[in-house]
N, C-alpha and C positions, 0 to 999 in steps of 0.2 A: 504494500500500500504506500501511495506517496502522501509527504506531508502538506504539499497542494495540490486538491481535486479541482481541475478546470470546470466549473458545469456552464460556463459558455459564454458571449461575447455581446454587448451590448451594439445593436447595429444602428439604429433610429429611432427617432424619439413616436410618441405615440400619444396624438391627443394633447390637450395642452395644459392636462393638469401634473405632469412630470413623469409619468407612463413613457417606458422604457420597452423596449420588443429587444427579444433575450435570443439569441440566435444562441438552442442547447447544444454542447456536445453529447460523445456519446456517453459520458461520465453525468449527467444531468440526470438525476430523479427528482421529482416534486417536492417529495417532504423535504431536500435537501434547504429548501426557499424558506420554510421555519426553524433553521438554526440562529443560534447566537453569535457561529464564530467564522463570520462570512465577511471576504475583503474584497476589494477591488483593488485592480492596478492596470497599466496601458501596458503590452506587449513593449514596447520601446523605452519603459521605465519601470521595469517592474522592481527593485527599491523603492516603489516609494509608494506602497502600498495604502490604503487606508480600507477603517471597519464600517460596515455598512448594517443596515438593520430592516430588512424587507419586510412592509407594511402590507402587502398582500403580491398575488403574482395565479394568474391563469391562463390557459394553454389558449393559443390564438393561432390559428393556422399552421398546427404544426411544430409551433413554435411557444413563447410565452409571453406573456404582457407582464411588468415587473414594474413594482410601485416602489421606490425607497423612502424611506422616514428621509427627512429633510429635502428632499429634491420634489417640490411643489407645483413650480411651474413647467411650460414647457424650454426656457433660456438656460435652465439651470439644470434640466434631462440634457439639451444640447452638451454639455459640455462633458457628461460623461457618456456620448459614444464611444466606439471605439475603445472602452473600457471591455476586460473582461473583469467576471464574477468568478470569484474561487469559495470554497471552505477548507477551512483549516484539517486539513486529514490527521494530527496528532490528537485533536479534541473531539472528534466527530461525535454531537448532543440529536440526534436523529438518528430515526427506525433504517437502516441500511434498505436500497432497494432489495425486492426477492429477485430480480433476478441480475445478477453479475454484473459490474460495469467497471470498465476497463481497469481503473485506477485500484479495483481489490486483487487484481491478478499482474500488475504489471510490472515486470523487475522479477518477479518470482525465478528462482532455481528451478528445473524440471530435468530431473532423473529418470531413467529405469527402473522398474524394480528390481534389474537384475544391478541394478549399482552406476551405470554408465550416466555420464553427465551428458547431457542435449545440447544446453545452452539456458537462456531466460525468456522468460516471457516477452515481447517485444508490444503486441501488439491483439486486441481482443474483436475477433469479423465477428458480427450476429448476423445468425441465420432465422427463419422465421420457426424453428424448431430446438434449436442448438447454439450456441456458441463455439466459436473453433481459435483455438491459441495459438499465435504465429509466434515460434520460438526458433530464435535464431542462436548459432553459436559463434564459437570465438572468430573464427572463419569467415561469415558472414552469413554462412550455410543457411537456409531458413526451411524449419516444417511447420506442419500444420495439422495440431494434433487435436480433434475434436473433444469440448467438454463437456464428456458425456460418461456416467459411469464404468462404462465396460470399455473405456481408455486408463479413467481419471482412478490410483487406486486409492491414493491418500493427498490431502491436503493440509498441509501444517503451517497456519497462518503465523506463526511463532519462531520458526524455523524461515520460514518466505522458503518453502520448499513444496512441489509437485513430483507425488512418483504416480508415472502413468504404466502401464502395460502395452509391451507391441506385439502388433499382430504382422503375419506377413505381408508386405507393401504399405505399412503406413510412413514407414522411413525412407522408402526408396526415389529415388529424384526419380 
């Protein structure tokens, strides 16, 4: 898990009471918008972060409408476009999505369970059934090992370690 979760990008303002449209990644779950330990910062300045306090936020095409306590008007949404929205992943005060999203699986060690090291988690594709882990190794190598129990045999969030089981051709370029 990383210690900032991107959930996404403020792209234009929305309406003129300081309504913000949240372009989500794919690390964005809903309840994420009722935390306490939510910052902002601009891609091009991310030192210089500041805390934010979301006074409501719902899905709007796709996407989200996001209200911030103190940003009232629409001159004062303006200037935080191009902001993205993070939380804090060391404090995380909200119900984790059910299902997976990138930033719980990314970095992860992923072994065999005959002992062989793969590589790390790099990267989480959703499928409209599964999720599948794109781990790549020191090489650059990259597989793609579906996460789904009869790959996945253990996860030790503690450890930041994945032992999967292979079958014939799940390895093979």
């Amino acid at each position: 898990m990383t210690d900032k979760i991107h959930l996404g990008r403020f792209v234009k303002v929305f309406g003129l009471r300081g309504e913000l449209k949240l372009y989500a990644s794919d690390d964005f779950w809903p309840e994420a918008l009722q935390s306490e330990v939510l910052f902002i910062a601009r891609e091009t300045d991310p030192e210089n972060e500041r805390a934010v306090t979301v006074e409501y936020g719902k899905p709007h095409g796709g996407q989200y409408i996001v209200k911030l306590d103190g940003v009232d008007n629409r001159d004062d949404a303006q200037e935080i476009v191009g902001e993205d929205l993070f939380l804090d992943g060391t404090q995380i005060d909200v119900p984790l999505p059910e299902r997976e999203r990138p930033h719980q699986a990314m970095g992860m060690s992923v072994r065999t369970d005959d002992g062989r090291h793969l590589g790390n988690v790099t990267n989480v594709l959703f499928g409209p059934e599964q999720s599948v882990y794109e781990v790549t190794d020191e090489n650059g190598k990259v597989a793609l090992i579906p996460a789904v129990p009869a790959f996945i045999v253990s996860r030790d969030e503690d450890k930041q370690e994945i032992v999967i089981r292979v079958i014939p051709g799940l390895l093979d370029a």
